[in-house]
N, C-alpha and C positions, 0 to 999 in steps of 0.2 A: 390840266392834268400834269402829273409831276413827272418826271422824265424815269426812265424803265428800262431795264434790260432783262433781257432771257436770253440764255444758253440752250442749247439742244445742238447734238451728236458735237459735228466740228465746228460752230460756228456760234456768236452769241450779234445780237440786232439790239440797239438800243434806241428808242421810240419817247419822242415828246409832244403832245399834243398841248396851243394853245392859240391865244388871240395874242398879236402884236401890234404897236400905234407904230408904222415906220410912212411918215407922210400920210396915212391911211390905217385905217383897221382893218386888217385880215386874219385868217385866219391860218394858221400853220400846222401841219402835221411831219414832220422830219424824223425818217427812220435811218441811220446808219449801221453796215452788217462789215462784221469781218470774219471770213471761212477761212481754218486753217486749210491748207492743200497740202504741202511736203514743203521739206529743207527749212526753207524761209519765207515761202510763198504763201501769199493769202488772196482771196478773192474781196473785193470792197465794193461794198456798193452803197449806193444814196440815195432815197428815195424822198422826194417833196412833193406834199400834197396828190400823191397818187400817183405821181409821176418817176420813174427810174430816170434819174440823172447823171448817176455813174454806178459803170458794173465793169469793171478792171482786174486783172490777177497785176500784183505786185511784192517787191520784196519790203516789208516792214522795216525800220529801222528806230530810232528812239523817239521822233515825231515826223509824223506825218499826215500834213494836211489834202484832204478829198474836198477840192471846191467850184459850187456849180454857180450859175445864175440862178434867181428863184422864177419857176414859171410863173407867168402875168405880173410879175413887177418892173421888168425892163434891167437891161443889161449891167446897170448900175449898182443894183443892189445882189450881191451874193452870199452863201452860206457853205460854211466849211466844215465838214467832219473831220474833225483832227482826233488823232491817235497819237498818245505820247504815252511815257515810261514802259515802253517795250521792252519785256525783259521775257522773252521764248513764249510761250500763251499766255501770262499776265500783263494785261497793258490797260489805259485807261482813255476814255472820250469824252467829247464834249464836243458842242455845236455851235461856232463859229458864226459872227455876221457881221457883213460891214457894207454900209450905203454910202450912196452922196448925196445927199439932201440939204438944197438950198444951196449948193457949193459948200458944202461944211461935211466931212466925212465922220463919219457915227459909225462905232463899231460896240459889239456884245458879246456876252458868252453866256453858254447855260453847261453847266454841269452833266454829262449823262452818267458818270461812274466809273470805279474799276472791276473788270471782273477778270475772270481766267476761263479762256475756251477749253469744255471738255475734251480727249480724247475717248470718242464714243461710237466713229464712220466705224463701218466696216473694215479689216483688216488694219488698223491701226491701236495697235497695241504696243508694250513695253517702249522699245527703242525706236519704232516708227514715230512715233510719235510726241518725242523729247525736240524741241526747235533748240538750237544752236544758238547762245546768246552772246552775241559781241560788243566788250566792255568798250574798247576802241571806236565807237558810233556813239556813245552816249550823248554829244551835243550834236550830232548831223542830225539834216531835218532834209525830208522827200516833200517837193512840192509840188502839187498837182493844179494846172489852169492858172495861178495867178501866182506872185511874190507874195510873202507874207508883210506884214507891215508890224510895226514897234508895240501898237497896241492890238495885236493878236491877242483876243484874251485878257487884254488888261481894262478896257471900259467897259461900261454895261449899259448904253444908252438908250437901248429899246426899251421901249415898257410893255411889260407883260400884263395880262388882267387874267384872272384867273378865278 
C-alpha cells in the first residue's frame, strides 16, 4: 500500500502499510498524526502495527524527529516520524528507519507527503487559528528518543515488497 494522508477538523494522520525484509519479513503498518492545539503546539503521535508508541503535545519547529523502537523487533531497530519544512500548518513527513543488523547499521525512508492541517475544531476560526511562523529555526531540529544520524533519510536499505 502506498503511504496516505487525510486531514479532518485540526489534525491530518499519514498511514503506510507494507512488508519489509529487515533480518526478517514482517509486516508494517505505521500511522503518524499531528493535531494542531494553539500558539505552536501540536499533539504527535505514533502508531506501529496497532500499537501507540508516542502521543505527546509539543512545540513544532522546522524538523522534527518522533522516534520509537518497533514492537517485537528488539530494541535495535527503530522508526522515526519526522516532520520537516514547518512553516505555521503546512509541513511535510516521512517515516524514518534505522537497524543494526549483523553489526552494520541500515537506515531507510519512505515519503508520506506534504499537506496543510485544516482549521475546522470548534471555535477556531480567522486569527485562532493562524500559527506563528519562525524564519529564525529554519535549520533547528527537535529530537525525540534518540540522535539523529548523517544518514537520516539519506539511504534506503530496507526492501519493500509490495
Amino acid at each position: 500500500m502506498k503511504p496516505w494522508t487525510q486531514c479532518i477538523h485540526n489534525s491530518c494522520t499519514s498511514c503506510l502499510g507494507t512488508t519489509l525484509k529487515v533480518n526478517k519479513t514482517f509486516k508494517l503498518q505505521a500511522c503518524g498524526t499531528v493535531e494542531y492545539k494553539r500558539g505552536r503546539e501540536y499533539l504527535i503521535g505514533l502508531t506501529i502495527n496497532g500499537y501507540r508508541t508516542y502521543y505527546h503535545q509539543m512545540r513544532l519547529i522546522n524538523r522534527t524527529n518522533v522516534c520509537t523502537p518497533v514492537p517485537g523487533l528488539g530494541k535495535d531497530k527503530s522508526l522515526c516520524f519526522q516532520i520537516y519544512n514547518v512553516r505555521g500548518r503546512r509541513m511535510c513527513t516521512r517515516l524514518l528507519g534505522n537497524a543494526l543488523i549483523n553489526g552494520k547499521h541500515v537506515n531507510g525512508s519512505i515519503e508520506y507527503g506534504c499537506f496543510r492541517i485544516p482549521c475546522l475544531d470548534q471555535g477556531m476560526s480567522g486569527d485562532n487559528c493562524d500559527v506563528p511562523v519562525d524564519n529564525d529555526e529554519d535549520d533547528a531540529v527537535t529530537e525525540e528518543w534518540r540522535e539523529p544520524t548523517d544518514k537520516d533519510g539519506m539511504d534506503n536499505d530496507f526492501v519493500i515488497d509490495e
